[in-house]
N, C-alpha and C positions, 0 to 999 in steps of 0.2 A: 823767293819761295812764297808761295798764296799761303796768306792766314788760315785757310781750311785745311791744307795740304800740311800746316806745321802743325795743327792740331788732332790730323793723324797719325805722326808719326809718333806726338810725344807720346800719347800708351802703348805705342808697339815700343818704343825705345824703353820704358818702366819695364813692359812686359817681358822684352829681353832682359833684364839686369834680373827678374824671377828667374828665369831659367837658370841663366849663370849661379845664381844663388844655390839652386837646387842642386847642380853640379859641384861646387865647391865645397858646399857644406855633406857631401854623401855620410863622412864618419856621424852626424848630428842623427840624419834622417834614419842612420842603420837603427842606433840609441832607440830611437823613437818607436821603429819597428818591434824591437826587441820589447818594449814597457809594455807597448797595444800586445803582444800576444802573452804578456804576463798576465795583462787584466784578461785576458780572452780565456787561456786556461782556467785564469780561479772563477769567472763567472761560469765556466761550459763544468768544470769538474765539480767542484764544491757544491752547487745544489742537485747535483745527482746524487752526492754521497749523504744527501739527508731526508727525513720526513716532509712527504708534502706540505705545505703551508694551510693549517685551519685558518675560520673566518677572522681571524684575529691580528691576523698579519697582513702587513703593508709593505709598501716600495719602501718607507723607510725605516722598518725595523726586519726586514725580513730579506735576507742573499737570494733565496730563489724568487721569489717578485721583482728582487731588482734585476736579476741577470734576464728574467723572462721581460721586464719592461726597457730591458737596454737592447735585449737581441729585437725583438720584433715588434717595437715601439719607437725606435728610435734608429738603431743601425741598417735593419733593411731599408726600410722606407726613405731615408734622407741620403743610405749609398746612392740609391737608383736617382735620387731627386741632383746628387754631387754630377752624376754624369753629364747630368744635360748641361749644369754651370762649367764643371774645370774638365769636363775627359776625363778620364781614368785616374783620376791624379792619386784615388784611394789605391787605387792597385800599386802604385809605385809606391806610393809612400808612405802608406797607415795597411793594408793587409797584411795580418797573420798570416793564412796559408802562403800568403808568396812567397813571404820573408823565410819561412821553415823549407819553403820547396827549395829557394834560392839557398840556403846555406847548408840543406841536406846536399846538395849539386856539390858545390864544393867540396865536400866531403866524400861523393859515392865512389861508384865507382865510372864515372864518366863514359857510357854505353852510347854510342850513335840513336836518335830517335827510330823506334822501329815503322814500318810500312804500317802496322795498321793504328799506331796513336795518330798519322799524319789524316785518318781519314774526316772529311769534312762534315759526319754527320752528328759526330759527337754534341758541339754547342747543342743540340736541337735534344740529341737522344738524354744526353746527361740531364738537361732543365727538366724535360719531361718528366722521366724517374725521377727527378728530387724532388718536385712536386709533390706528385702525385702519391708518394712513398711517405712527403710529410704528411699528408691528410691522414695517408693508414693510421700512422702512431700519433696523431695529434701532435704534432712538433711543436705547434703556437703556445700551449700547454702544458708541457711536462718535459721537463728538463732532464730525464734517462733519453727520451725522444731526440730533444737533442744534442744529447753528448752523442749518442746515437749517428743523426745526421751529418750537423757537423763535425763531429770528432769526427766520423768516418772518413768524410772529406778529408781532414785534417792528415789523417794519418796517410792516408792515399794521397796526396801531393808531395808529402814527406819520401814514400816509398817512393814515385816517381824521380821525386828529385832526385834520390841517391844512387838511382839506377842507372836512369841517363841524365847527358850532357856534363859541360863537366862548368858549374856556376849561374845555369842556365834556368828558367819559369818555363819548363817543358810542358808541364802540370798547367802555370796559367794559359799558354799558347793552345793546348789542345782539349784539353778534359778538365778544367774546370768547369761547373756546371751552370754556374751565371757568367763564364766567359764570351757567350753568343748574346746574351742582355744586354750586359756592361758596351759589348761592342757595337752595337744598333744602337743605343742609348747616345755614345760618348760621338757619333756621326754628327749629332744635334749642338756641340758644345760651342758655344763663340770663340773659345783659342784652343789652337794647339800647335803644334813644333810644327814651323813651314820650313821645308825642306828645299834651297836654293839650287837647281841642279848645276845649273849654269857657273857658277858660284865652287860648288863642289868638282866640276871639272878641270878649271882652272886653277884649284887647290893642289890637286893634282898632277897636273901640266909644269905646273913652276915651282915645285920644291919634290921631284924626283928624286933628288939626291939625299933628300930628309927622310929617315922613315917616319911615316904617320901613323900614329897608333890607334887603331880600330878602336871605335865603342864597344864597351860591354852591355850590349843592350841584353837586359835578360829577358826582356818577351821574345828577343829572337825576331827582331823587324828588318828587314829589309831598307834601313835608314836612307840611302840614296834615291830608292824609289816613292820613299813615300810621299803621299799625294795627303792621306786624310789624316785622322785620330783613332781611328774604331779599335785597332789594334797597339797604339802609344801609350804605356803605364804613366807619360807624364813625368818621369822621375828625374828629369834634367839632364842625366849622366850625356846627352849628346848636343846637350846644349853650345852653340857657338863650335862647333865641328870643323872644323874646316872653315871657318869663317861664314858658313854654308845654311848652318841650321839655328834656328831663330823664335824662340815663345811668342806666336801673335794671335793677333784679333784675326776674325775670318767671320762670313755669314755664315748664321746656323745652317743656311739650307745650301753650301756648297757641298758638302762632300754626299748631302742627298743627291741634288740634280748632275753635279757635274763628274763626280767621282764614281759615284753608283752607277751612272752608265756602264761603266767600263766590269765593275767588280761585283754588283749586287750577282747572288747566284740562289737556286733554287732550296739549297738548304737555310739559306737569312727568309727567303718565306715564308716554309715552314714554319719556321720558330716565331714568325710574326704571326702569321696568318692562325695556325695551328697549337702553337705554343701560346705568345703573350694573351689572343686574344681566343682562344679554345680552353685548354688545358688548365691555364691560371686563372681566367673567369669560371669554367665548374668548380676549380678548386675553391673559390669564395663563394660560389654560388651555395653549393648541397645543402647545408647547415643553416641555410636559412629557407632553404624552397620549402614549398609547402605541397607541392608538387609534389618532394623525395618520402616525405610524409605521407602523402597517400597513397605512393605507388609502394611504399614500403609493409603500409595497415593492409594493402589490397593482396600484398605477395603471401603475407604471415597467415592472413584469413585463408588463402588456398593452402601453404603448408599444411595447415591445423586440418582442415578438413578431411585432406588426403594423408591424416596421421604423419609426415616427415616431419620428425620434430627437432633433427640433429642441425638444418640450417638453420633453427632460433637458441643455440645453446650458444653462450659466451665463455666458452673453453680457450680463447685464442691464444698465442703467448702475446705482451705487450709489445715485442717486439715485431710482431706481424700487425697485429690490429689491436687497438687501446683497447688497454682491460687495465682501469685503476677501480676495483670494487668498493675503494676505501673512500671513494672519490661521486660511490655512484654513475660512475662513467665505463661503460664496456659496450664491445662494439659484438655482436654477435656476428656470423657467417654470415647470414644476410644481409646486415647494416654495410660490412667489411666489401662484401660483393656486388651491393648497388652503389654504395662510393665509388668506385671502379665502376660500374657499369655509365650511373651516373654524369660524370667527369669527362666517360669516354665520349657520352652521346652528346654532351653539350659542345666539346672540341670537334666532332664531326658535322653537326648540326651548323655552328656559326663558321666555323672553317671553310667548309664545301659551299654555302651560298656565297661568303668574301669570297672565296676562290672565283667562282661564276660571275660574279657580280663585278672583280676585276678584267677577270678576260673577256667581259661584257663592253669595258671601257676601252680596252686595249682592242680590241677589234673597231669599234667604232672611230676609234683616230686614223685609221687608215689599215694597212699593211700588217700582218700579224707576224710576233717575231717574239719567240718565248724570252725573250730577256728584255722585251719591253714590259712583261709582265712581271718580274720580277724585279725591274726598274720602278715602278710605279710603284709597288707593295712596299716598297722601302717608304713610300708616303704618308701609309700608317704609321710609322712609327709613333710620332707624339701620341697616337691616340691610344696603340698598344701601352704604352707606360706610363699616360696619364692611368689610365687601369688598371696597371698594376701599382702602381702609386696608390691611387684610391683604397684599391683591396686592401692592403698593408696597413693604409690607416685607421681601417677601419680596427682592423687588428690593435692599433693605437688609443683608439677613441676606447674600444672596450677594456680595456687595461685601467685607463682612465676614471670609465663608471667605476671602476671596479674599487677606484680611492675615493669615490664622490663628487669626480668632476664632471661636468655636463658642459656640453658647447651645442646648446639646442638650434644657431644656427648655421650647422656644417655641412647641412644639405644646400643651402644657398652654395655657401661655395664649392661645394662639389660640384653641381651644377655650372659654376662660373668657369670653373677647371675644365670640364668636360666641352661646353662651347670652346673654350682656348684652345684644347689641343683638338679637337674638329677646322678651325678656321686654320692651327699651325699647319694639319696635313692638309686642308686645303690649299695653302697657298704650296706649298712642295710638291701636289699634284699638277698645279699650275705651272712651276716650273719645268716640271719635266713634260707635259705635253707641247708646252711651247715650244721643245723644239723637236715635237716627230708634226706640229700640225701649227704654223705663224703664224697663220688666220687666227684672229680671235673668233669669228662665227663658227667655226672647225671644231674650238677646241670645247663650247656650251655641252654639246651631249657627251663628250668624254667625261666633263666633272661634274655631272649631272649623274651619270652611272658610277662616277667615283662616290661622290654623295651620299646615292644610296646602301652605296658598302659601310660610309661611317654611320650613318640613321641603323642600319640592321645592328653593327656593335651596339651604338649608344643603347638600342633597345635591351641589350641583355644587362647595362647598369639601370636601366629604368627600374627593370624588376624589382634588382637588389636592392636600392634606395629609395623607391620612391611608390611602386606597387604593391609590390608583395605587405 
């Protein structure tokens, strides 16, 4: 065996002895499930059940600054960053809602999944709503907001679980709401469970007379077929299967180029195209545009004139639109209505030119074929969640000021970030035009119109960091 060839085998051979681990040790990993939704509950309950935090309170004297700088200073932002490293590895083996969905299952009453949870637009429909739903109530903010959210979440994958399946993440497989993220995200990760088919057949062939006992995969995967990660919680339980299934190293950009072929479909564009980089860029956008400012001074000054004075009255309940008066925070009908108007326009606005500006590339490579478009758009990804990455921190950063810490320069590396994931979907545009067009002179104005689709995003983080 060549020196190079034994020194890839020995981290796949490490890499398997993880898996195994994670399979052996399931009573450990449940333990662990069980503590994370202990701390989950007392951080989401307990600073709901108290007075907001005056100027005098910190991250470390104070439970609601801590639960507000653990949920969206720390948990979102480094979830989405875990995907791109391990796959899903938090779904399987550190999520609350999973772990409550999975053991309300065993518990329910084990109901067949009905026809309309299987439908494929939820990832897309759910992020949207929960977005946009956290801007209403300020979720970043106020912790009624999100016991709110999250709980809500919480309790609805609970109910899910107990209805159908009978052990099963029905909840994480269809409707959870960062289930369509996590799985675009987790496409990108260097390992995940290689599935031997060849391997798995002969498993089969030669111990017929054995019965073999099924994985209990609780995302409910399709283990023989699978090819990628986007859908694998990572949680070992099929580890070494049949001798078959294997923790390894992989190029981030296979299961973009080679596997998205086959499986990219029009709702994972959506949530790219429409979602990460429409709906979650307004949602960080508004609150800082100055644009929303004037088109808001320009709205109130025509109420006022034509006397309608009921769309500038801050009546809302905080459940629909923030209203903490104690807080000097309330959102009037108006504020509430251009968020939402807002939001919308900037998701249609950058959405519809990507959208064009893709099938601008995909025509130029030859041959038009709607799933080469939705082949390619999987190539945004880095650049979609380097964004929402960003957004998040920024969310981070401000919590931060908010103890007196300053990192004056994090626009460099924002910027550094933002070239990386530009040159990552560069190169995964690269792959996949290579093979609808071999020539390399063929393939210049394809990623030349690709280009331009990531120059129009970058422009909307321009704004936010660096213009406005």
């Amino acid at each position: 065996m060549s020196c190079s060839a034994a020194m890839r085998q020995a981290p796949s051979g490490r890499l398997a002895r993880v898996g195994d681990w994670l399979r052996e040790h399931a009573g450990l990993i449940r333990g662990l499930q069980w503590l994370v939704v202990l701390v989950y509950a007392v951080l989401l309950l307990v600073p709901a059940m108290l007075p907001l935090p005056d100027e005098t309170a910190h991250v470390w004297n104070n439970i609601t600054i801590i639960a507000e700088f653990a949920f969206w200073g720390i948990w979102w932002p480094f979830v989405l960053l875990s995907m791109l490293l391990f796959g899903r590895l938090w779904c399987g083996v550190l999520c609350p809602e999973g772990a409550l969905a999975e053991w309300a299952s065993r518990h329910g009453k084990g109901r067949p999944i009905p026809r309309w949870m299987r439908w494929g637009g939820w990832p897309f429909v759910a992020f949207v709503g929960t977005t946009v739903y956290g801007q209403m109530v300020s979720v970043y903010q106020y912790p009624k907001a999100a016991l709110l959210v999250l709980g809500g979440s919480t309790v609805a994958a609970v109910a899910v679980g107990y209805w159908y399946t009978r052990g099963k993440r029905a909840w994480c497989r269809y409707l959870c709401p960062v289930n369509g993220v996590f799985a675009l995200l987790a496409k990108l990760a260097p390992v995940h469970f290689r599935v031997d088919q060849q391997a798995w057949q002969q498993a089969g062939n030669t111990r017929r007379s054995i019965a073999i006992k099924a994985v209990d995969c609780a995302p409910l995967q399709p283990i023989s077929q699978m090819q990628g990660g986007s859908g694998c919680h990572m949680c070992g339980r099929c580890s070494s299967h049949r001798d078959a299934v294997t923790l390894s190293l992989r190029s981030p950009s296979d299961e973009i180029v080679r596997v998205a072929a086959r499986e990219a479909d029009g709702w994972q564009t959506l949530l790219i195209v429409f979602g990460l980089m429409g709906v979650a860029i307004g949602a960080f956008h508004w609150s800082a545009s100055p644009w929303f400012i004037t088109i808001k001074q320009a709205l109130a000054e025509w109420l006022v004139e034509r006397e309608w004075f009921w769309p500038l009255e801050a009546d809302a309940p905080w459940w629909l639109f923030t209203h903490y008066p104690e807080k000097n925070d309330v959102f009037s009908w108006l504020d509430g209505s251009l968020l939402l108007a807002y939001i919308a326009a900037t998701a249609l606005l950058l959405g519809s030119v990507s959208m064009l500006l893709l099938a601008g590339a995909v025509r130029l490579a030859g041959r038009w074929q709607r799933q080469r478009l939705h082949h390619l758009a999987q190539a945004l990804i880095p650049l979609a969640g380097c964004g929402v990455f960003l957004g998040l921190t920024a969310v981070t950063l401000s919590l931060l000021r908010g103890e007196g810490v300053y990192w004056y320069w994090i626009n460099d590396q924002r910027l550094a970030l933002l070239v990386a994931a530009n040159l990552w979907s560069l190169w995964l545009a690269r792959g996949i035009v290579r093979q609808w067009q071999p020539a390399s002179w063929r393939q210049l104005p394809v990623l030349l119109a690709f280009s331009a689709v990531l120059l129009w995003v970058d422009s909307a983080w321009g704004w936010l960091f660096w213009w406005w």
